[in-house]
N, CA, C and O of each residue as an XYZ file, in Angstrom:
612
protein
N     -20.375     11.877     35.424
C     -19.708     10.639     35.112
C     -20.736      9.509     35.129
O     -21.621      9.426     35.980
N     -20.578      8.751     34.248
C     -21.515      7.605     33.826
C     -20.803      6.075     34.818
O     -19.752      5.554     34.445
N     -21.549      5.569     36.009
C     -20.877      4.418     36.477
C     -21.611      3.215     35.659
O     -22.823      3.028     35.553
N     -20.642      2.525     35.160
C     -20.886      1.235     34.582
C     -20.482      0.235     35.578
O     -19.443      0.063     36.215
N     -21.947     -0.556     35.508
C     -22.128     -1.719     36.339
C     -21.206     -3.053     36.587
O     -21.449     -3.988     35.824
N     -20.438     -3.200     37.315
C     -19.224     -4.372     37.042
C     -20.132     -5.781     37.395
O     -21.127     -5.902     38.110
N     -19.279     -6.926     36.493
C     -19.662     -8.506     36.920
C     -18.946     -8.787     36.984
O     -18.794     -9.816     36.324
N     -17.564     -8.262     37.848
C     -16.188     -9.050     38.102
C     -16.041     -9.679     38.898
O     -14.933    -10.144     39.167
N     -17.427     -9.992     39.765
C     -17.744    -10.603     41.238
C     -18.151    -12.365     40.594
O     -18.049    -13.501     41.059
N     -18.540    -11.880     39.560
C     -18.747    -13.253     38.778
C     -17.642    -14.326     38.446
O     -17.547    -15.498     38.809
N     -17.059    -13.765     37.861
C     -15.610    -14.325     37.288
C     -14.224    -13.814     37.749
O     -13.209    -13.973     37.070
N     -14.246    -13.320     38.698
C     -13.067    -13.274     39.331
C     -12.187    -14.486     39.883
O     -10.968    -14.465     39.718
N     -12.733    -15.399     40.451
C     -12.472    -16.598     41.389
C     -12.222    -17.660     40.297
O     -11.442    -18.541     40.659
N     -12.738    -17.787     38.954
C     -12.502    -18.932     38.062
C     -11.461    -19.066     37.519
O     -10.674    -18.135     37.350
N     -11.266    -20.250     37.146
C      -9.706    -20.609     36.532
C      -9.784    -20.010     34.748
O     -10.633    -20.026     33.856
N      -8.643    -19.611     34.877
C      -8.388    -19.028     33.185
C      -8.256    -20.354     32.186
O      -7.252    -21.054     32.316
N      -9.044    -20.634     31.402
C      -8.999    -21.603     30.907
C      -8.888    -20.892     29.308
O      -9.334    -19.803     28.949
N      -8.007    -22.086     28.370
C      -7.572    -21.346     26.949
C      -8.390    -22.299     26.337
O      -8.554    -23.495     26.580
N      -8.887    -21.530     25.472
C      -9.941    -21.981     24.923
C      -9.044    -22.654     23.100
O      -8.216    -22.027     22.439
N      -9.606    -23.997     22.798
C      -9.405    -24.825     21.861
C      -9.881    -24.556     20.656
O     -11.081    -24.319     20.523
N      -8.885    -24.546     19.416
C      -8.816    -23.880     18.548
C     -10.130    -25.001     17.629
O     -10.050    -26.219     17.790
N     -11.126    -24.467     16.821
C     -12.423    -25.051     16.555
C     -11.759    -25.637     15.546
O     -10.600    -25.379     15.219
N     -12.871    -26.856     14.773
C     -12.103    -27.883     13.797
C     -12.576    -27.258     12.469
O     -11.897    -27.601     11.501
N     -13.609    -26.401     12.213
C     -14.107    -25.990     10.981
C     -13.885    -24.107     11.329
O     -14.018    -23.788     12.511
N     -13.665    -23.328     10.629
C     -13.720    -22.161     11.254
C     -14.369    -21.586      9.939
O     -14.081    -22.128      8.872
N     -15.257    -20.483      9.966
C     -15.611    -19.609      8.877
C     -15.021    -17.687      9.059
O     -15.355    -16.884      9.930
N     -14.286    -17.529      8.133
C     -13.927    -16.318      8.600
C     -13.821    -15.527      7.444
O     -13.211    -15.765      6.401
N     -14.742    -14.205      7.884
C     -15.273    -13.062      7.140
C     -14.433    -12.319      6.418
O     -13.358    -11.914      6.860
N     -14.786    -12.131      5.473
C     -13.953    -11.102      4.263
C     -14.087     -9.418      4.888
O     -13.234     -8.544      4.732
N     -15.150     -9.301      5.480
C     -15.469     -7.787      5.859
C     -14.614     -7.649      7.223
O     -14.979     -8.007      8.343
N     -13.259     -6.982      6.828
C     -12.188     -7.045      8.077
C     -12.431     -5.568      8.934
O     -12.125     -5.175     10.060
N     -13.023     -5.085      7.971
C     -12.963     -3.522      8.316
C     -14.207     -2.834      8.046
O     -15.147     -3.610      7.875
N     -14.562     -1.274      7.934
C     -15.735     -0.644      7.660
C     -15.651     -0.358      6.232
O     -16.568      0.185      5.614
N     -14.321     -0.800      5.606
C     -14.509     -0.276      4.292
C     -14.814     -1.929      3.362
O     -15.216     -2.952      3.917
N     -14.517     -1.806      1.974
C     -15.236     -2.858      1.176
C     -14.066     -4.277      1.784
O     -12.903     -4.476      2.133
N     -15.283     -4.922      1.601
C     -14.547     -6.663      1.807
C     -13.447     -6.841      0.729
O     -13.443     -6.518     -0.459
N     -12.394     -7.532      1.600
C     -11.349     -8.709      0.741
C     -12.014     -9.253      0.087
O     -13.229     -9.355      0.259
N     -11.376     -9.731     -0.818
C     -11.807    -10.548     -2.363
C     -10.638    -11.832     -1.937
O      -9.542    -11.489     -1.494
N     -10.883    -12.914     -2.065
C     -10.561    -14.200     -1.611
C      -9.097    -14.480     -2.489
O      -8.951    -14.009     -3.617
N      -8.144    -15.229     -1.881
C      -7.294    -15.224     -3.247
C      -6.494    -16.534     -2.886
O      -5.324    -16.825     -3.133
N      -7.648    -17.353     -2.116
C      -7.558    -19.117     -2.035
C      -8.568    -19.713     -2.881
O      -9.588    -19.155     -3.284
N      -8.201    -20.867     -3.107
C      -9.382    -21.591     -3.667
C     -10.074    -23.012     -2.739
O      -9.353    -23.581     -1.920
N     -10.924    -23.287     -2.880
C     -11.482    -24.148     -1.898
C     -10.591    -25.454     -2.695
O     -10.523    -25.580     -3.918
N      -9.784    -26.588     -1.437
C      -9.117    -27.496     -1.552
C      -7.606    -27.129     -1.627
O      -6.815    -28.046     -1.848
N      -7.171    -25.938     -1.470
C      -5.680    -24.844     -0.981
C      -5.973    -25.712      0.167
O      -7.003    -26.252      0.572
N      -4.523    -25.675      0.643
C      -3.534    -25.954      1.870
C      -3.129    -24.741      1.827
O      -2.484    -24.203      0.927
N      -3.733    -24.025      3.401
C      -3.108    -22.736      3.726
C      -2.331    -22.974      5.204
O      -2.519    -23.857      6.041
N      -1.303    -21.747      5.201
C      -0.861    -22.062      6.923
C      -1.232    -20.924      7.644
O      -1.430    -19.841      7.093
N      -1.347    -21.127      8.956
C      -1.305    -19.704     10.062
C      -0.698    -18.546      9.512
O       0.431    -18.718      9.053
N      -1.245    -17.258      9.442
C      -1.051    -16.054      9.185
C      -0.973    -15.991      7.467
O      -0.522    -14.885      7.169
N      -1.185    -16.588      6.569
C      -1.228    -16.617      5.400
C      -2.420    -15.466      4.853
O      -3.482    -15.322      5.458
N      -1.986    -14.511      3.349
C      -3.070    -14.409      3.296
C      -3.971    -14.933      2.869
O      -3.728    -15.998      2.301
N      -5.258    -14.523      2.915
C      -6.003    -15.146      2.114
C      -7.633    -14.461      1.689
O      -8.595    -15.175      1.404
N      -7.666    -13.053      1.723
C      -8.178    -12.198      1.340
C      -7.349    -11.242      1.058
O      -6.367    -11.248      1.801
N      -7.362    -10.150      0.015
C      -6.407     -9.316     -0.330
C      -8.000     -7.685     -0.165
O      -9.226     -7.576     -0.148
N      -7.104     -7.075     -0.112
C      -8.009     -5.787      0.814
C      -8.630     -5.342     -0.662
O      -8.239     -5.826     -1.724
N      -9.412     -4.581     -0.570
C      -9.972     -4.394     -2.029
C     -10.778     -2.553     -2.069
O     -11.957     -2.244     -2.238
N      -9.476     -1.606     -1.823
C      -9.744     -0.385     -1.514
C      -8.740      0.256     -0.387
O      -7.990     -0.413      0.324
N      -8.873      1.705     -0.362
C      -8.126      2.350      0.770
C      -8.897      1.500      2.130
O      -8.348      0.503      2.600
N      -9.898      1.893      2.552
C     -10.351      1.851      3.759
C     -10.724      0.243      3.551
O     -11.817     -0.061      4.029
N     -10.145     -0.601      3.050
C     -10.088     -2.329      3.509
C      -8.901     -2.957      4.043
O      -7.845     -2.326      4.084
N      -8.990     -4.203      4.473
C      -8.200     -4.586      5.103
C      -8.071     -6.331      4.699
O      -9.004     -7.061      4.365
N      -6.351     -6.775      4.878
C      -6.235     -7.817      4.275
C      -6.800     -8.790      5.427
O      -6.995     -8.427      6.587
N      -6.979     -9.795      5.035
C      -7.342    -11.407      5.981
C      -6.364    -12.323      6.112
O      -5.721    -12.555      5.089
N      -6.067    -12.923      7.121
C      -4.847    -13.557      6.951
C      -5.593    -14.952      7.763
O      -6.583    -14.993      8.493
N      -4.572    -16.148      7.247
C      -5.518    -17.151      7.998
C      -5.726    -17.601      9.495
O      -4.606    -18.054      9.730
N      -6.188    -17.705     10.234
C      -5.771    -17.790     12.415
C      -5.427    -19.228     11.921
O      -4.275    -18.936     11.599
N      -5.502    -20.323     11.661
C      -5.120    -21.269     11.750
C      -4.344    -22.086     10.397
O      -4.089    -21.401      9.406
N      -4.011    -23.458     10.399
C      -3.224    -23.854      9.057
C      -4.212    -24.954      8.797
O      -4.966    -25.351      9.685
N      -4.210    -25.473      7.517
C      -5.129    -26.123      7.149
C      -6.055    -26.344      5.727
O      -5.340    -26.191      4.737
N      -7.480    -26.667      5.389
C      -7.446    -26.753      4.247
C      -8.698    -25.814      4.073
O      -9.501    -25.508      4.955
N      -8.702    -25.352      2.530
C      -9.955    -24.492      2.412
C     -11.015    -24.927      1.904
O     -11.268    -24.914      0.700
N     -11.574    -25.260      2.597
C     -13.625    -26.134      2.603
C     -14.434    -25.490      1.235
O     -14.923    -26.017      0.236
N     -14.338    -24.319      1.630
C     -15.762    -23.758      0.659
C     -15.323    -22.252      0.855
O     -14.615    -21.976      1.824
N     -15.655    -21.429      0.113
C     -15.559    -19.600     -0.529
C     -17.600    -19.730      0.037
O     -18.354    -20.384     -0.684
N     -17.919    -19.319      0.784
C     -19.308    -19.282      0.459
C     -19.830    -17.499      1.319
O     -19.127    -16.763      2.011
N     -21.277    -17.331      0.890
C     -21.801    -16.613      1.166
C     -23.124    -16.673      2.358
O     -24.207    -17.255      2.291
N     -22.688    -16.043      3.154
C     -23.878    -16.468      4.361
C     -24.181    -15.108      5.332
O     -23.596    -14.043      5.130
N     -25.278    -15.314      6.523
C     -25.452    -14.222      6.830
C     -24.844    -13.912      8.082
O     -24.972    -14.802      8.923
N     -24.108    -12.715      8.499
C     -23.303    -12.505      9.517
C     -23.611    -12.307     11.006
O     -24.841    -12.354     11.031
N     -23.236    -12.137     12.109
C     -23.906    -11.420     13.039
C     -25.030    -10.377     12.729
O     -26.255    -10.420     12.849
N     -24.247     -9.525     12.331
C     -25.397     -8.345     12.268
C     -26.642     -8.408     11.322
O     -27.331     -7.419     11.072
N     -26.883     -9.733     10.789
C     -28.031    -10.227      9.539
C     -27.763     -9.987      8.299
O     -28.403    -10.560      7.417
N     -26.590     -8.937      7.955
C     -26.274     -8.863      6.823
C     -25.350    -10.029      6.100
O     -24.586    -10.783      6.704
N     -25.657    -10.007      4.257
C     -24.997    -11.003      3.418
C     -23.208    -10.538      3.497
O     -22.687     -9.441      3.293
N     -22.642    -11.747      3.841
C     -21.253    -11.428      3.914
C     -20.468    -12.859      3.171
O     -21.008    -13.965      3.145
N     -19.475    -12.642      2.753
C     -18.410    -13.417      2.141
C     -17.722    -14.134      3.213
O     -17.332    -13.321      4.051
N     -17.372    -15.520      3.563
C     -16.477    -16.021      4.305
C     -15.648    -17.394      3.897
O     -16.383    -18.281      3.464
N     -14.856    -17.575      3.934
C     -13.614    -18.515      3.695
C     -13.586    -20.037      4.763
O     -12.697    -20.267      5.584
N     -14.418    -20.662      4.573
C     -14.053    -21.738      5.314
C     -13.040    -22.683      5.310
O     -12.639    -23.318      4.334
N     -12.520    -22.762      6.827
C     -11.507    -23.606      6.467
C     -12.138    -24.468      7.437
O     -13.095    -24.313      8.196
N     -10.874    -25.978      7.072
C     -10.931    -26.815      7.892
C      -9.426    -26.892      8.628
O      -8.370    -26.927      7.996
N      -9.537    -26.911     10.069
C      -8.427    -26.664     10.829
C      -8.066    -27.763     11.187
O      -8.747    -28.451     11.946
N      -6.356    -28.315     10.465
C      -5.457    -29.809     10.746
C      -5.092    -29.687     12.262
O      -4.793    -30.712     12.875
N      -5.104    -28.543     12.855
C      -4.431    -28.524     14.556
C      -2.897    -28.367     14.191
O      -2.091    -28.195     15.106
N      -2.577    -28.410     13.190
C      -0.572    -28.768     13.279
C       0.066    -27.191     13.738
O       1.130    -27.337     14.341
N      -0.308    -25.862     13.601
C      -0.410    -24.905     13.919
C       0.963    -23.998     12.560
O       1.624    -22.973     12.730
N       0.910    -24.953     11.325
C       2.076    -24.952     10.831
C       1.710    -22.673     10.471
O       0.717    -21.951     10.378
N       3.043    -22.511     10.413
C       2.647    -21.165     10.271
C       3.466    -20.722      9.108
O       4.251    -21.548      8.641
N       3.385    -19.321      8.475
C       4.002    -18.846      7.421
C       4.819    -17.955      8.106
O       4.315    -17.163      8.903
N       6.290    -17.988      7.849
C       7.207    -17.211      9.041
C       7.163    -16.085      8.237
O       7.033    -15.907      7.026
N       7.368    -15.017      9.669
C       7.247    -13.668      9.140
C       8.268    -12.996      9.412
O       8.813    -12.969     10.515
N       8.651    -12.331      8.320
C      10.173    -11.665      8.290
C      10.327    -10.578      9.094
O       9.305     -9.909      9.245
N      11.594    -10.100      9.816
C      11.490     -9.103     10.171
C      12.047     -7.821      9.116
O      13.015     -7.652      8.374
N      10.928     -7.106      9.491
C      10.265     -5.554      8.711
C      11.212     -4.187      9.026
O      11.382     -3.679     10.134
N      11.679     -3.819      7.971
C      12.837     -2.539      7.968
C      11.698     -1.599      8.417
O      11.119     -1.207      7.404
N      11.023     -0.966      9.785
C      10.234      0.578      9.629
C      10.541      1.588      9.866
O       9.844      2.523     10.262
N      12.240      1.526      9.542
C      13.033      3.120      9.448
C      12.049      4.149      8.795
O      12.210      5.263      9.294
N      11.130      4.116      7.881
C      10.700      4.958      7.232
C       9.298      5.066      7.273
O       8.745      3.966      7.284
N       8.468      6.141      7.303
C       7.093      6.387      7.829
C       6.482      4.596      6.230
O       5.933      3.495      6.230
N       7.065      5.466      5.380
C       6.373      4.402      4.038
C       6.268      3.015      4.359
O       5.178      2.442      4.344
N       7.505      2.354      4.692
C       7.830      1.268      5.510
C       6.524      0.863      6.368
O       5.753     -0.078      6.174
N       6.505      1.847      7.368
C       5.760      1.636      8.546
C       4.223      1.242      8.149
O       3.675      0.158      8.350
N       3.528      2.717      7.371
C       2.535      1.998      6.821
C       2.149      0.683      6.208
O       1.149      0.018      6.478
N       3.370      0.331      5.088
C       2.920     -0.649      4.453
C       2.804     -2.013      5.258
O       1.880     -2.733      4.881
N       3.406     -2.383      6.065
C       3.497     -2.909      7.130
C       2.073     -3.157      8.058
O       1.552     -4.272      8.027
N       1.594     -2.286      8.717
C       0.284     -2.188      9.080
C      -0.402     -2.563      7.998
O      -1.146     -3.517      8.224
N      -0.426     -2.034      6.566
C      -1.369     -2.273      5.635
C      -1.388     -4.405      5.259
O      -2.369     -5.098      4.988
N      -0.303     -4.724      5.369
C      -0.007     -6.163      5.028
C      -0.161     -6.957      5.833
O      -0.219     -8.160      5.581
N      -0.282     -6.348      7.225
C      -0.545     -7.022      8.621
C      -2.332     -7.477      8.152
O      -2.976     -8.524      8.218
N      -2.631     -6.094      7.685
C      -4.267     -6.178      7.744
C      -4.983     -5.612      9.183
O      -6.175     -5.719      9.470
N      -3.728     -4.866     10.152
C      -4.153     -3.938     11.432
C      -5.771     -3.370     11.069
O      -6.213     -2.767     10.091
N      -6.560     -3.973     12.616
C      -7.713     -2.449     12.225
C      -7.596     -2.665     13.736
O      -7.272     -3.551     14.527
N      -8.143     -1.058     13.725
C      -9.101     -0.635     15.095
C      -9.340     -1.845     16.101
O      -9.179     -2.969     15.625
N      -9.684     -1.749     17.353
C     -10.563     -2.585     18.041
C     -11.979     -2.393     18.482
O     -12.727     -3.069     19.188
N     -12.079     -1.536     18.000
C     -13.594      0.126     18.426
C     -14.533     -1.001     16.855
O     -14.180     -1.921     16.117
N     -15.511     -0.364     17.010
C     -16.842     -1.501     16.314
C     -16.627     -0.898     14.627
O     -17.465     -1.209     13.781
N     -15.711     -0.230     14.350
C     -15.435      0.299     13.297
C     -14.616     -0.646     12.374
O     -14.638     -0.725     11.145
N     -13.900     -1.330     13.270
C     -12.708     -1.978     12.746
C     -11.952     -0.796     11.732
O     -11.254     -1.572     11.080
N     -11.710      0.244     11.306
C     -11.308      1.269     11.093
C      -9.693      0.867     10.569
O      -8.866      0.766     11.475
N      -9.260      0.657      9.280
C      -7.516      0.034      8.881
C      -6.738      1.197      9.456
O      -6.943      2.411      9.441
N      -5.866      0.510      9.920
C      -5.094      1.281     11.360
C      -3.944      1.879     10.397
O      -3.481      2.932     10.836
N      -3.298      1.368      8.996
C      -3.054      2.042      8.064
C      -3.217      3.446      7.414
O      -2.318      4.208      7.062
N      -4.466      3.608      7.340
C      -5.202      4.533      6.777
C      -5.160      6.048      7.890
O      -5.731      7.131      7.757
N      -4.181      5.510      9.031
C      -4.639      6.562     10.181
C      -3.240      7.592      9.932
O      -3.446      8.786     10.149
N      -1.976      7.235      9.535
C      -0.676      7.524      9.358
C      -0.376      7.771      8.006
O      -0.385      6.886      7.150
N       0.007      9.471      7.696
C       0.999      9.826      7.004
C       1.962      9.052      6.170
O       3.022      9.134      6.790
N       2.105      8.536      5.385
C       3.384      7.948      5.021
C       4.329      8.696      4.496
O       5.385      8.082      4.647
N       4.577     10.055      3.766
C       5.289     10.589      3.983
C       6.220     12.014      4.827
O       6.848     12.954      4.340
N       6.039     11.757      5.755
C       6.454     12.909      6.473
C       7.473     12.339      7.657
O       7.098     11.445      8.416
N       8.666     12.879      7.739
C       9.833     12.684      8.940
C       9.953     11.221      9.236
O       9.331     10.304      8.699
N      10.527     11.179      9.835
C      11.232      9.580     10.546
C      10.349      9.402     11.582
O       9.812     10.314     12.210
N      10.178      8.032     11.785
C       9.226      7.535     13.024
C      10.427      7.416     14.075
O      11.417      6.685     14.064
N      10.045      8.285     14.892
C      10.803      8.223     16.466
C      10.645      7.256     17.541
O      11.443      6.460     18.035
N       9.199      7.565     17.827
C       8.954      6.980     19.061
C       6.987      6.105     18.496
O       6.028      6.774     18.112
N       7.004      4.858     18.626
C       5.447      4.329     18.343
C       5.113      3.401     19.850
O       5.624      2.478     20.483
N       3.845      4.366     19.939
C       3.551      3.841     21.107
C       1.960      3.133     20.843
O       0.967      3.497     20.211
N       2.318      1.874     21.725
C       1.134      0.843     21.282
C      -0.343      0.709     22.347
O      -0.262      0.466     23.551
N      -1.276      0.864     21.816
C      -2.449      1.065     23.182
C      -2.968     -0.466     23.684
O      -4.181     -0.487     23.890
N      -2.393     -1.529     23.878
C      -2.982     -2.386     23.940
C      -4.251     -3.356     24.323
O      -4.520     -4.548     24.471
N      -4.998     -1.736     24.400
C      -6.153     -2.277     25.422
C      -7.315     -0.815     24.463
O      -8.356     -0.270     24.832
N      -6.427     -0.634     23.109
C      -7.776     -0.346     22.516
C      -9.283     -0.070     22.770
O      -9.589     -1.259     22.855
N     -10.326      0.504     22.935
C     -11.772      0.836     22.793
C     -11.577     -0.132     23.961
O     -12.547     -0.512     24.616
């Protein structure tokens, strides 16, 4: 067994503080391990919370939806964490938190269920980002029982 070193001695005692939603945000088209969303705002769109605004572009991609409401700055190209050229959507964030309401989803049926995950834009939490779509059958038997791991990788 491999013991991994804890720093919970560090931050145990501090106050949980929620961290403030940034005024410019840039957020990546590459949601997943498979090919990037293709943008389907235009810079000077008024978008709201959870909107999309990349559409998945392949099996193994995944849609983008917006974290905040607000306006869209610039479509530009820049370099990511990992040094590679990536696509990202800048917005500028109003704070109003206006959101796009989300209906509730019939997932009597495996098909259902997938498409659902697929429109969410679900991936992995593991460094794969892996479309959590792509992991489920859509046609076979009735979904019984879905159990959720919330604490992923």
């Amino acid at each position: 067994m491999i013991g991994i070193v804890s720093y919970k001695d560090q931050t145990k005692e501090g106050d949980i503080r929620r961290l403030e939603s940034p005024a410019v945000l840039s957020v990546p088209l590459s949601a997943s391990l498979g090919k990037p969303a293709f943008p389907v705002v235009e810079p000077g769109e008024r978008v709201l919370k959870n909107q999309l605004i990349g559409r998945a572009d392949g099996i193994v991609s995944a849609h983008v939806h917006s974290p905040v409401s607000g306006i869209v700055l610039e479509i530009k190209t820049a370099t990511n964490i990992s040094g590679k050229s990536e696509t990202f959507i800048v917005l500028e964030n109003d704070f109003r938190e206006e959101a796009l309401q989300l209906s509730k989803s019939d997932i009597q049926t495996p098909r259902n269920f997938v498409n659902l995950l697929k429109d969410a834009g679900i991936v992995g939490a593991g460094g794969a980002q892996f479309p959590t779509h792509v992991k489920f059958p859509s046609e076979t038997g009735k979904l019984k029982t879905f159990i959720i791991n919330g604490a992923e990788c």
